[in-house]
C-alpha beads as a LAMMPS data file, in Angstrom:
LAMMPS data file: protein, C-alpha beads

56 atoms
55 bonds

1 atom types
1 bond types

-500.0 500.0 xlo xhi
-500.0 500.0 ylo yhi
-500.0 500.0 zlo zhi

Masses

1 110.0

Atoms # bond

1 1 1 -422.309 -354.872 256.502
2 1 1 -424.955 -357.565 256.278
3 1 1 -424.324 -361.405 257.063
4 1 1 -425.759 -364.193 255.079
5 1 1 -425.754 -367.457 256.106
6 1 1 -426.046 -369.929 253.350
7 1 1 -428.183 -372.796 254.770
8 1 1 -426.994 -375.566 251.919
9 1 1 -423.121 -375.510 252.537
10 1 1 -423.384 -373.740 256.289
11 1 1 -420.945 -370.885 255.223
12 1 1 -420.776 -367.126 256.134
13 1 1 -420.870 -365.032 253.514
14 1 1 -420.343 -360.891 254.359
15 1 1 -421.391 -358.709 251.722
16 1 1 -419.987 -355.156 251.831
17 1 1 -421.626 -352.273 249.439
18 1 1 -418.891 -349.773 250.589
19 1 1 -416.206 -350.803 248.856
20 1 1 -413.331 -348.443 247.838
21 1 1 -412.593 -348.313 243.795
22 1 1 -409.168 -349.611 243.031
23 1 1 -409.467 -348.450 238.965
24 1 1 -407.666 -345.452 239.487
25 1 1 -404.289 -346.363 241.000
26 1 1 -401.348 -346.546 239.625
27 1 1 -401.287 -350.312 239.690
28 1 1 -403.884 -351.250 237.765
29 1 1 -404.209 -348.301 235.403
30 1 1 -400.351 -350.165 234.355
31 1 1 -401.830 -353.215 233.797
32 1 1 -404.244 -352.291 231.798
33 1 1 -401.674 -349.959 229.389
34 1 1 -399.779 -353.139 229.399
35 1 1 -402.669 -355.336 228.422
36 1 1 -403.610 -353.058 225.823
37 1 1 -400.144 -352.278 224.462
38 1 1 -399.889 -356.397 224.140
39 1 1 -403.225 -357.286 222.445
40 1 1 -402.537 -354.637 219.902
41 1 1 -399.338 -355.927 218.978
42 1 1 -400.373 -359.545 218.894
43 1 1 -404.347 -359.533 218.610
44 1 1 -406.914 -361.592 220.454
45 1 1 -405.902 -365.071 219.923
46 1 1 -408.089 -366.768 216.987
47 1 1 -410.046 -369.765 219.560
48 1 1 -411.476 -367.456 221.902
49 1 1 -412.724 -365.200 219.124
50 1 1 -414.970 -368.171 218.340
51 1 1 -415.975 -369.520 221.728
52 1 1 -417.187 -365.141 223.249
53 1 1 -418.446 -364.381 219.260
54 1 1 -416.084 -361.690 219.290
55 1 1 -415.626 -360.601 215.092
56 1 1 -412.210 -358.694 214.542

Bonds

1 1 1 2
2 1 2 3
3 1 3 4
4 1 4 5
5 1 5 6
6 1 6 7
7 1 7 8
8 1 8 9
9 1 9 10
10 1 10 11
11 1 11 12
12 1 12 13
13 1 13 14
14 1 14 15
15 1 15 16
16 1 16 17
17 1 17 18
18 1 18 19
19 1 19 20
20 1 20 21
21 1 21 22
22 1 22 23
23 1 23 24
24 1 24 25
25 1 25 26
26 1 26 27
27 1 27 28
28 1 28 29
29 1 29 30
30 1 30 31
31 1 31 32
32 1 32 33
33 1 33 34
34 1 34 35
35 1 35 36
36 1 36 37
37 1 37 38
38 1 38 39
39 1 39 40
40 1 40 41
41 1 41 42
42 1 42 43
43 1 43 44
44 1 44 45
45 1 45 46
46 1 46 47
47 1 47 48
48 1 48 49
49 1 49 50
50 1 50 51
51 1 51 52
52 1 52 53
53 1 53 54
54 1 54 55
55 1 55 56
């Protein structure tokens, strides 16, 4: 684990490359059924098609 100190706002900062990957469990993979499941029943709404320059 390496410490940074940020000399402009004088606040620690720990960076950690070890970190465990959450996208398997159970939790999340739900979510994202449930995201998916919504935005293909309703679509992505019109105004942030426009503002990412997403074309569906």
């Amino acid at each position: 684990m390496a410490n940074t100190i940020n000399k402009a706002s004088k606040s620690k900062l720990q960076v950690d490359n070890n970190v465990k990957d959450y996208g398997n469990q159970p939790f999340f993979i739900n979510k994202a059924n449930q995201s998916k499941a919504f935005l293909d029943k309703h679509g992505f709404p019109k105004d942030l098609r426009k503002k990412k320059g997403i074309n569906i």
